[in-house]
C-alpha positions, -999 to 999 in steps of 0.1 A, spaced: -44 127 152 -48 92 161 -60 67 134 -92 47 142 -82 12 129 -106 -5 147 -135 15 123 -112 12 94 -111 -27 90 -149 -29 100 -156 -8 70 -143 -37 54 -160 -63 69 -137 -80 84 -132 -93 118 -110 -73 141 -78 -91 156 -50 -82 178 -28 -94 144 -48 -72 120 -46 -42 143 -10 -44 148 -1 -49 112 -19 -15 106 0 -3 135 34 -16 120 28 0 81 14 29 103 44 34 119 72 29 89 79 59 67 88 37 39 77 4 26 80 -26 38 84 -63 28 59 -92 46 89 -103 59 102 -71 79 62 -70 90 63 -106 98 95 -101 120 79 -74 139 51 -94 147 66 -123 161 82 -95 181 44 -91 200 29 -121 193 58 -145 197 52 -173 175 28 -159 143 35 -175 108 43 -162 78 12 -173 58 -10 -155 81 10 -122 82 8 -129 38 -30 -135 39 -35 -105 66 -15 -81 42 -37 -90 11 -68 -83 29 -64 -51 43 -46 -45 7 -73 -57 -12 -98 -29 11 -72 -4 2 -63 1 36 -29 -2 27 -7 -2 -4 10 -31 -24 38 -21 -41 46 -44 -70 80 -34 -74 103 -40 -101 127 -65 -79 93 -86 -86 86 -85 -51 57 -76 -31 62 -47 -4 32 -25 17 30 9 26 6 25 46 -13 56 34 -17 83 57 -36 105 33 -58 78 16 -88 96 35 -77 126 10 -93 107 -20 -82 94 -55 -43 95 -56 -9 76 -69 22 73 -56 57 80 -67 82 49 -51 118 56 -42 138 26 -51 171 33 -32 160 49 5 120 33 -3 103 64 7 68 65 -12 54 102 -24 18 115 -27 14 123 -66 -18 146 -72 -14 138 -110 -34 110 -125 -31 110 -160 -64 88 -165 -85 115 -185 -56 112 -215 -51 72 -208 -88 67 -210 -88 87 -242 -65 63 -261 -83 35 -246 -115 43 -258 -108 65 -290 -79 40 -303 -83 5 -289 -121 6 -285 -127 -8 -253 -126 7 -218 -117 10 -188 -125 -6 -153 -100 5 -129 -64 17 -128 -33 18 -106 -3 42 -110 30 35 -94 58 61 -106 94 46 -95 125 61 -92 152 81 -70 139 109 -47 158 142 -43 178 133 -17 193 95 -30 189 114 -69 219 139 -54 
């Protein structure tokens, strides 16, 4: 099933580019995450000369419309992934940090977090992101 990006970054209201369209295609592509770097050598790949501030500011947008993932990983660097069951609904991710393969996790937690937040620190909640990290199966063995 082919992805409609074109619909996908209009939903966001944003202006559809060559550049935006192949970043999706890039993340699309990858089975693990990436770093803007790898995306922005893949890019000047097509585009020939494309800087790195605009592959940055491109990332963050369709990020920040949740059409991709930002990993904050604990290296303290930024890396993206690209969801392809994010049309599946509400969902977290568990982030291999040796082979960087990124897993669906149907488990939130929230119900128990919001609990604590509410019963025992009094104040509440506005939004939430999980990111489990760790070894998969295969680099655990």
């Amino acid at each position: 099933m082919a992805i409609d990006f074109h619909s996908s970054i209009k939903t966001l209201n944003l202006k559809v580019t060559p550049k935006r369209l192949a970043i999706l295609d890039i993340l699309a592509s990858e089975m693990a995450y990436v770093s803007p770097e790898e995306v922005w050598r893949k890019m000047k790949e097509r585009f020939g000369k494309i800087g790195l501030p605009t592959v940055y500011r491109n990332l963050e947008d369709l990020a920040q419309g949740d059409l991709i993932i930002k990993i904050i990983h604990p290296d303290r660097k930024l890396y993206y992934y690209f969801c392809h069951n994010s049309e599946n609904g509400h969902h977290h991710h568990f982030i291999c940090l040796t082979c960087r393969k990124v897993e669906d996790l149907d488990f939130c937690g929230l119900e128990e977090i919001k609990k604590e937040v509410e019963g025992h620190l009094k104040g509440s909640i506005v939004s939430h992101l999980i990111q489990v990290y760790g070894l998969c199966r295969g680099c655990k063995q």
